[in-house]
C-alpha positions in Angstrom: 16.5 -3.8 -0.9 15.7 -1.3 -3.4 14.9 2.2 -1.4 11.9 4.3 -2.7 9.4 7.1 -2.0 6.1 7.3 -2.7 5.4 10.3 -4.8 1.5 11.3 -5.7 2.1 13.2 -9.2 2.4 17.0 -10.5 0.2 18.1 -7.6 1.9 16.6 -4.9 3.3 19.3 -2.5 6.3 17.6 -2.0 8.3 18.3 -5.5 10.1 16.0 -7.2 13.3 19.1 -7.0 13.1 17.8 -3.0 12.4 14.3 -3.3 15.8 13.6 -5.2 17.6 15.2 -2.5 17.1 12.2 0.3 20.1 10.3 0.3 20.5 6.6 -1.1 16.9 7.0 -3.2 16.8 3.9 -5.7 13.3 4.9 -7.3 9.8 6.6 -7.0 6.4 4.7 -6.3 3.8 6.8 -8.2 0.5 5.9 -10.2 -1.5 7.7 -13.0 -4.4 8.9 -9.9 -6.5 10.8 -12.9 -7.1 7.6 -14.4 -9.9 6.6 -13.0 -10.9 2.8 -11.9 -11.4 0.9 -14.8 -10.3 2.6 -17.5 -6.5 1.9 -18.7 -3.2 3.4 -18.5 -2.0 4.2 -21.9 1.7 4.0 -23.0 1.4 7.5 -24.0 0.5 8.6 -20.3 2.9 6.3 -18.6 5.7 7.3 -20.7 5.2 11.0 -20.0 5.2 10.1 -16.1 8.5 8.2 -16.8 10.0 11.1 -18.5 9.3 14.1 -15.9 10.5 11.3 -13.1 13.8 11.1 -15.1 14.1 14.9 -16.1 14.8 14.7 -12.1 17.5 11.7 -11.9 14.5 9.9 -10.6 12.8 6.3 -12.1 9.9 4.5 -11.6 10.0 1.2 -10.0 6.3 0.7 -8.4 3.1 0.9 -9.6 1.0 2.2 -6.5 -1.6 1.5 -7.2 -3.2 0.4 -10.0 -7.0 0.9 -8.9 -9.1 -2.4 -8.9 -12.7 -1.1 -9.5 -15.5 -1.6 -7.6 -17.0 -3.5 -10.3 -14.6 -5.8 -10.7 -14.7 -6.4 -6.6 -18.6 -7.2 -6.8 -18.3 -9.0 -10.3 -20.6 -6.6 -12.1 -21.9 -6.1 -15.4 -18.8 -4.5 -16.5 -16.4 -6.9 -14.9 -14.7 -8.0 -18.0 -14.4 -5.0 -19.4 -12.8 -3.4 -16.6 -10.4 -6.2 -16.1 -9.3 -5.7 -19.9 -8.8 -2.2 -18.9 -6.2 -3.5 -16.2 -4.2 -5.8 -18.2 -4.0 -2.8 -20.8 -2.7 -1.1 -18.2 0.1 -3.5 -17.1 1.6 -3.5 -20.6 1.6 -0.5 -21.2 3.8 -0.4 -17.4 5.8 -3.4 -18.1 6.9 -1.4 -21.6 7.8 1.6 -19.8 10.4 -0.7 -17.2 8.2 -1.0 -14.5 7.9 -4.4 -13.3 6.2 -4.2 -9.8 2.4 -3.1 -9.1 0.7 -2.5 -5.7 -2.9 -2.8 -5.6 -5.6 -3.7 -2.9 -9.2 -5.2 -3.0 -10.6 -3.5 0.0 -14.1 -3.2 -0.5 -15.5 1.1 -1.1 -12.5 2.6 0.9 -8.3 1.8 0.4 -7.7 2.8 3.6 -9.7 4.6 6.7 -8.3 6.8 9.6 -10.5 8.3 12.0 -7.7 11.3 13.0 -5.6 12.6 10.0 -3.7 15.3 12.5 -3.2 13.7 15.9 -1.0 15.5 18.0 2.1 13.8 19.5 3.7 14.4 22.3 6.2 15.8 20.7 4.2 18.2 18.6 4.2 16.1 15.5 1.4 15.2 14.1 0.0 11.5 13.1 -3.1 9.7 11.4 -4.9 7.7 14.0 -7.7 5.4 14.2 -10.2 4.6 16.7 -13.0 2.3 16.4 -15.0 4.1 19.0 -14.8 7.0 16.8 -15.6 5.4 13.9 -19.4 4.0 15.2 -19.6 7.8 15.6 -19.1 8.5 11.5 -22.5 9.5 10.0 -22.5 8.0 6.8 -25.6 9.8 5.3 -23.2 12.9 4.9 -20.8 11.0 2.6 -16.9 11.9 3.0 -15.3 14.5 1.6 -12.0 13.2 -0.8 -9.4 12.6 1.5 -6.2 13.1 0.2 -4.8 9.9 -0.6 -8.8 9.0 -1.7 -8.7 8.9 -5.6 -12.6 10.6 -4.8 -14.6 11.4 -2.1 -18.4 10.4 -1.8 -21.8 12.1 -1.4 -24.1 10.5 0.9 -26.4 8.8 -1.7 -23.2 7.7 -3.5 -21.6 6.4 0.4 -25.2 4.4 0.7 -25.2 3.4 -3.8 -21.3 1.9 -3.3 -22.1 -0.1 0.0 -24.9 -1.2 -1.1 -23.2 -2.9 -4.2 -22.1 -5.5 -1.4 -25.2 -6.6 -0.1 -24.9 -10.5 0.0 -21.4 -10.4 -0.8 -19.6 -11.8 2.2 -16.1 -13.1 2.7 -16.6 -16.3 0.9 -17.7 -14.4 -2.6 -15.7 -11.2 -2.4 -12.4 -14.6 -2.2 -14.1 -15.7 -4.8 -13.7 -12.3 -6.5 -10.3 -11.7 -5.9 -9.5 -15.3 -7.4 -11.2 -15.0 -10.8 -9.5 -11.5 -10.7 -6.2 -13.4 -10.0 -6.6 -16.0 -12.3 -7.0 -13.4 -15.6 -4.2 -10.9 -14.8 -1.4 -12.9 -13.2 -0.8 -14.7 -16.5 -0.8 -11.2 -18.2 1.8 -10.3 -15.5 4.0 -13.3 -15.7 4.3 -13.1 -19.3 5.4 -9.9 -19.2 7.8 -10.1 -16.3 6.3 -8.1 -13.3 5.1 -8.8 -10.0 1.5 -8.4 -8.7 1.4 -7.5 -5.2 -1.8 -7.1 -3.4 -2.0 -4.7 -0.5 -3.2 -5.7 3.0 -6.4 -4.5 4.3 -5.8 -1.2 6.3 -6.9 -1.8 9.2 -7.2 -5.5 9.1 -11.1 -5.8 9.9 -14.3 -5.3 8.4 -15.4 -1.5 8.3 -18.5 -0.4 8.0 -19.7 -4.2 8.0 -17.8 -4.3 4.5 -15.9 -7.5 4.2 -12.1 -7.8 4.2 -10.1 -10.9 2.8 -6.3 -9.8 3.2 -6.5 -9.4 7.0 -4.4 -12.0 8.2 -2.2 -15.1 7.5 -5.0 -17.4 6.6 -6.0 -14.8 4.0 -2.8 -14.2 3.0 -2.4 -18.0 2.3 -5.4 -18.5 0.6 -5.1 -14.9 -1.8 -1.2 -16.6 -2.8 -2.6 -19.9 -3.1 -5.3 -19.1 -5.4 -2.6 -18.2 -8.2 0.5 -20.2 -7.5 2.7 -18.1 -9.4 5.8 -15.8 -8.5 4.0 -13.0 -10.1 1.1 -13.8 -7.7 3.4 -11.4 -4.8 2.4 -9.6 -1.5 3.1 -6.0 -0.1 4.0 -6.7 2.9 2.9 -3.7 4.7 3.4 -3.8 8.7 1.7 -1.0 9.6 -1.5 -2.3 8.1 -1.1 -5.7 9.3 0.8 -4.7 12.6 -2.7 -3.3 13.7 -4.1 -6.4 14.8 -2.3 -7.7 17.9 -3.0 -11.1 16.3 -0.7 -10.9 13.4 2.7 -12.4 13.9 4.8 -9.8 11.7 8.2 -11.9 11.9 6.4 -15.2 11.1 4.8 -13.7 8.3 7.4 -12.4 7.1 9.4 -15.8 7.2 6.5 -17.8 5.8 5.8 -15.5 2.5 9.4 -13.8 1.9 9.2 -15.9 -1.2 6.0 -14.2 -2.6 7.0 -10.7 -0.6 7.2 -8.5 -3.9 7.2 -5.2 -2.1 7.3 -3.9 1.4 5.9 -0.6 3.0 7.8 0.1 6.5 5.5 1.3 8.9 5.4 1.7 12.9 2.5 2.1 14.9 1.6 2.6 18.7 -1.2 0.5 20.4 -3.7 3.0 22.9 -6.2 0.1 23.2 -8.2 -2.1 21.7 -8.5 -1.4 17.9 -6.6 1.9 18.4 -4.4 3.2 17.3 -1.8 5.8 16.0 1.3 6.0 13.6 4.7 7.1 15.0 8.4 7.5 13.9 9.8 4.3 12.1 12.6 3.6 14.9 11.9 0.4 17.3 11.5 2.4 20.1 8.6 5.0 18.8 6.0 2.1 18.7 4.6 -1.3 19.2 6.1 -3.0 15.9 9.6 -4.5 15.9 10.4 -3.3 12.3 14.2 -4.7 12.9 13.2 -8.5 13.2 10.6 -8.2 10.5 13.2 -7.0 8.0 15.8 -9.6 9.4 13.8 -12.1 8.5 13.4 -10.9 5.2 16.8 -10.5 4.7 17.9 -14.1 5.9 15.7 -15.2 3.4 17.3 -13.4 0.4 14.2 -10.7 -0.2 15.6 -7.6 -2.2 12.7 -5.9 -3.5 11.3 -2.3 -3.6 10.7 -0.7 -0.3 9.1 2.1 1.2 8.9 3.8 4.5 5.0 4.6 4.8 3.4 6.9 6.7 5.4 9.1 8.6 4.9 12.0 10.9 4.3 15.5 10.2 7.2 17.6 11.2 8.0 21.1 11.3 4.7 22.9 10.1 5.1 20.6 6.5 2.3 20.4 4.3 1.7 17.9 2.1 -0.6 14.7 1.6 -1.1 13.2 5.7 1.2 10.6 6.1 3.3 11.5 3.2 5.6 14.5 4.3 8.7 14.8 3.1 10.9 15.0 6.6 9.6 12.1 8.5 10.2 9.6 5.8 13.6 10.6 4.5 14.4 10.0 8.4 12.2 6.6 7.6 14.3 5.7 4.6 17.7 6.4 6.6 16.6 4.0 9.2 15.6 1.6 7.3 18.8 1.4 5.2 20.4 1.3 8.5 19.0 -2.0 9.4 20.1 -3.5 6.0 23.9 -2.0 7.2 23.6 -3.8 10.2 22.9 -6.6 9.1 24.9 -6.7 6.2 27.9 -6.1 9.0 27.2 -8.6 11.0 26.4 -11.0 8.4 30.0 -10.4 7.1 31.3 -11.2 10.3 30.0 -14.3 11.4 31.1 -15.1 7.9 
């Protein structure tokens, strides 16, 4: 596997002076966030990311994420324009060396936590979701930008974005995705890169929005739509692990051939559609991240990979989630699996 951090650019707390100091670091997963959706990334802009990454011993390897805008989700007026915009983008990546891109096509929000700061038990702190507490959400007050949000909303901009997908169910918002699919993986096959589409977080409708990368059925139908290489999946566990329903081993068996990244998360069930994020190792949560990345490697999957979401330790600030301690802990344990295995595959061999 090829180990890497997420970084969130010049204004992330966590400095690119620390970041090169976790051990066994292969690259940085970044994005251009003051680029907003539908408007390109230029060469001249990804090069000067590309430099400052490399005036640190640092290079980029993921693209996360390239924003899909709302308008091209709801096929709007400016659909085309915007998917252009995209395909600009991916050239002017694919020129720069970096060959994989994450993105999602969850409807109005990437992600949604109900609990950015939960306390742990052992006076960490977590991001934690709870679907009671959601119903609770007035969404006439708006939200406020969260910080992995590229921007937060007003309430009459809340009530103007889902409104956008009034009579746009499952069925369309697929059909949405495909036509999306069916312009840009060309574009990214031709140029050598992977696309790899991020998995609803969590894995059901919020808000009554509809969600279409929930669960294998999705998945199959989202790969199948494009049958192409460069037609990949982020295999994210902690999003999918959130539904009890989602076999994360079988999964991962079933689409290692289209995995084209992998974000290692654990989580900790509290009930029904609750939950919280914990520490990476087997024993912190509910999600077996050992078997899952077994499977992976039986099937020959070496791709970029990144622990996600850890805790927050030791008074850190930075972006929730996206402290500096818990995932260089992350990334060790992670590359310890791989060492594992790699040892015992060497001696049954």
């Amino acid at each position: 596997m090829v180990y890497t951090l997420r970084w969130f650019g010049p204004e992330d707390l966590v400095t690119l002076d620390r970041v090169r100091q976790v051990p066994g670091l292969d690259g940085i997963v970044t994005a251009l966030h003051d680029v907003p959706a539908g408007s390109p990334w230029t060469p001249e802009a990804v090069g000067e990311r590309v430099r400052l990454l490399a005036e640190h011993g640092l290079r980029w390897v993921v693209a996360e994420s390239v924003p899909v805008s709302e308008e091209i989700k709801t096929a709007g007026p400016k659909r085309d324009e915007h998917v252009e915009a995209w395909a600009a983008s991916l050239w002017a990546l694919a020129a720069a060396g970096v060959r994989t891109v994450c993105y999602n096509f969850m409807p109005v929000f990437d992600w949604m936590r109900t609990d950015l700061a939960m306390p742990l038990e052992d006076g960490s702190f977590a991001m934690a979701y709870d679907e009671a507490e959601l119903a609770k959400i007035d969404l006439s007050r708006g939200f406020e930008r969260r910080a992995a949000w590229a921007s937060g909303y007003t309430g009459e901009e809340l009530r103007a974005a889902i409104a956008r997908y009034e009579g746009i169910d499952e069925r369309r918002l697929r059909e949405h995705l495909a036509a999306f699919l069916a312009d840009v993986v060309p574009v990214a096959e031709a140029l050598g890169m992977r696309l790899a589409v991020h998995p609803d977080d969590p894995p059901w409708s919020v808000f009554g929005l509809p969600r279409i990368v929930k669960d294998a059925e999705d998945i199959r139908s989202l790969l199948g739509a494009v049958e192409s290489e460069a037609n990949g999946l982020t295999l994210c566990t902690g999003a999918l692990g959130a539904s009890r329903d989602n076999d994360l081993v079988a999964m991962a068996r079933e689409f290692a051939p289209r995995v084209a990244f992998v974000h290692a998360r654990n989580v900790r069930f509290t009930g029904e559609r609750t939950f919280h994020e914990v520490a990476h190792h087997r024993s912190a949560g509910d999600l077996d991240l050992p078997a899952v990345l077994r499977a992976l490697f039986e099937a020959g999957v070496d791709v970029p990979i990144r622990p996600d979401h850890g805790r927050m330790l030791w008074g850190e600030q930075a972006v929730p989630g996206y402290g500096l301690y818990d995932r260089a802990l992350g990334l060790a344990y992670l590359q310890g699996i791989e060492h594992g295995y790699a040892l015992g595959a060497a001696s049954r061999d």
